[in-house]
N, C-alpha and C positions, 0 to 999 in steps of 0.2 A: 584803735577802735573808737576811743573817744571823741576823734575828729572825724571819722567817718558818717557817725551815728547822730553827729552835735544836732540838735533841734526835736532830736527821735526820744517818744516816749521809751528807753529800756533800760536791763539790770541784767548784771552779771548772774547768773542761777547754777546749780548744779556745783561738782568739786569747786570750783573756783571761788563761790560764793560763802559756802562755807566756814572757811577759811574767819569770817569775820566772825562764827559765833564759835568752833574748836578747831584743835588744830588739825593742819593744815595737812590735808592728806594726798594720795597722788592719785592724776587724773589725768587722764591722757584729748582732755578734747577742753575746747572752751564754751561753755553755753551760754547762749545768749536771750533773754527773753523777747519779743519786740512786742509793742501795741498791734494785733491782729489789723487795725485799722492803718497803720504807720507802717505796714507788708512790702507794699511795691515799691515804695521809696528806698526802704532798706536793701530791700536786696538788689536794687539799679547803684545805690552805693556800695555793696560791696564788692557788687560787679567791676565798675569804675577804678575800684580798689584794685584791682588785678587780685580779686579773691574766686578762685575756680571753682563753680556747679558744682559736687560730688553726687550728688542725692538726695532723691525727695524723701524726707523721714516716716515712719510708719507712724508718727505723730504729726500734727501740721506744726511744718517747718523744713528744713533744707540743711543739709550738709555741705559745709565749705571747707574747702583747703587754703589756708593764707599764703602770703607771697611767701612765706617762711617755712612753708609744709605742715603749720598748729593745724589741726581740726577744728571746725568752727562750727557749733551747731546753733541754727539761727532759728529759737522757736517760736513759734505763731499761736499757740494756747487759746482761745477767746476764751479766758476764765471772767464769769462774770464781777468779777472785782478786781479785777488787770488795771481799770481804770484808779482805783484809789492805790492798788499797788505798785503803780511806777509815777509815782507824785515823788519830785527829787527830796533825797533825806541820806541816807546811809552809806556810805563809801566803805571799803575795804581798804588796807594798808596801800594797796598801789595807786589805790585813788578813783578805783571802776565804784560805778553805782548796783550795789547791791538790794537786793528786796530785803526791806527790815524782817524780824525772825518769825512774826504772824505769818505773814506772807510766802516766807519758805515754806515755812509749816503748811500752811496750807497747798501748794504746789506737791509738795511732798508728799503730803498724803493723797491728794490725787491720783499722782502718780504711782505713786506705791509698790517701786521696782526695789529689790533685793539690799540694795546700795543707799535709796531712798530712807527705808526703814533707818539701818543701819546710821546714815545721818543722824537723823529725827532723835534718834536716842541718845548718841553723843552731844548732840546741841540739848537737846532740853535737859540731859542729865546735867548740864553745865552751865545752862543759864539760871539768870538770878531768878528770885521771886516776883521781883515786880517784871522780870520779863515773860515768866510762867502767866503773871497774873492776863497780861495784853493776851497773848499765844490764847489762852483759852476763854478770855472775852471775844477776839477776831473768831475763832473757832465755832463758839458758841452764837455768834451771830451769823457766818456765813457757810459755815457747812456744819450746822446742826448733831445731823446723824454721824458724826462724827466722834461728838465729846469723847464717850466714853473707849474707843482707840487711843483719841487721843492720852487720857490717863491712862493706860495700859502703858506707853510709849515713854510718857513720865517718869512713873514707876519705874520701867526698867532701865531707862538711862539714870536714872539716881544711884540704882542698885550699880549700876554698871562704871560708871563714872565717878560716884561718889562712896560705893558701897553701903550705900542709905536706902 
């Protein structure tokens, strides 16, 4: 993926990404975020890639099959802070570019699917202070009407995580 994508704004997102702020849980697809604007090129490389069409997502973005039958979900999001959040920085153990933990956070809460939640607690139940402290500075400046979920989510991944 990383040669495929080389020059493309993206970050590993979803189960896979994870992985860098708790552990590592099972996930059956690969998600990929891309620069909404970085769309056509991406997906003529993973075409080139011998990576097969599956379906257009009920989110913008695209369903692939790799040469290997992994799931590929390739998303197109136009968050308006996409651009500060696939600025290169954080790698995961395999060495994919993940979005630092504001930036999940924030995707996460957007999205705010069943699985999503459920992240969001385990990571923030687990991250440090000074990561809490970013996570709701990013928060507090970019999706506002937020905050106060967002400490809800704190809270119970503390409880949860730390039984604090």
């Amino acid at each position: 993926m990383r040669t495929i994508l080389k020059g493309i704004r993206w970050a590993v997102v979803g189960g896979v990404a994870t992985r860098a702020y708790m552990p590592e849980r099972m996930t059956r697809d690969f998600d990929i975020l891309v620069h909404h604007e970085d769309s056509d090129i991406a997906l003529a490389r993973l075409k080139e890639a011998g990576y097969q069409l599956a379906a257009e997502l009920s989110i913008p973005g695209y369903m692939f099959y790799a040469p290997d039958g992994t799931e590929v979900d390739l998303l197109l999001l136009p968050f308006p802070w996409i651009e500060e959040a696939l600025q290169p920085g954080r790698t995961d153990a395999a060495g994919y570019p993940v979005l630092d933990l504001p930036y999940l956070v924030l995707m996460k809460m957007e999205t705010s699917r069943t699985q999503d939640l459920a992240d969001l607690s385990k990571m923030l139940g687990l991250a440090t202070e000074e990561d809490l402290r970013l996570v709701r500075e990013t928060v507090a400046r970019l999706m506002p009407d937020a905050a106060e979920d967002l400490e809800s989510v704190i809270h119970l991944g503390g409880l949860e995580m730390n039984g604090t």
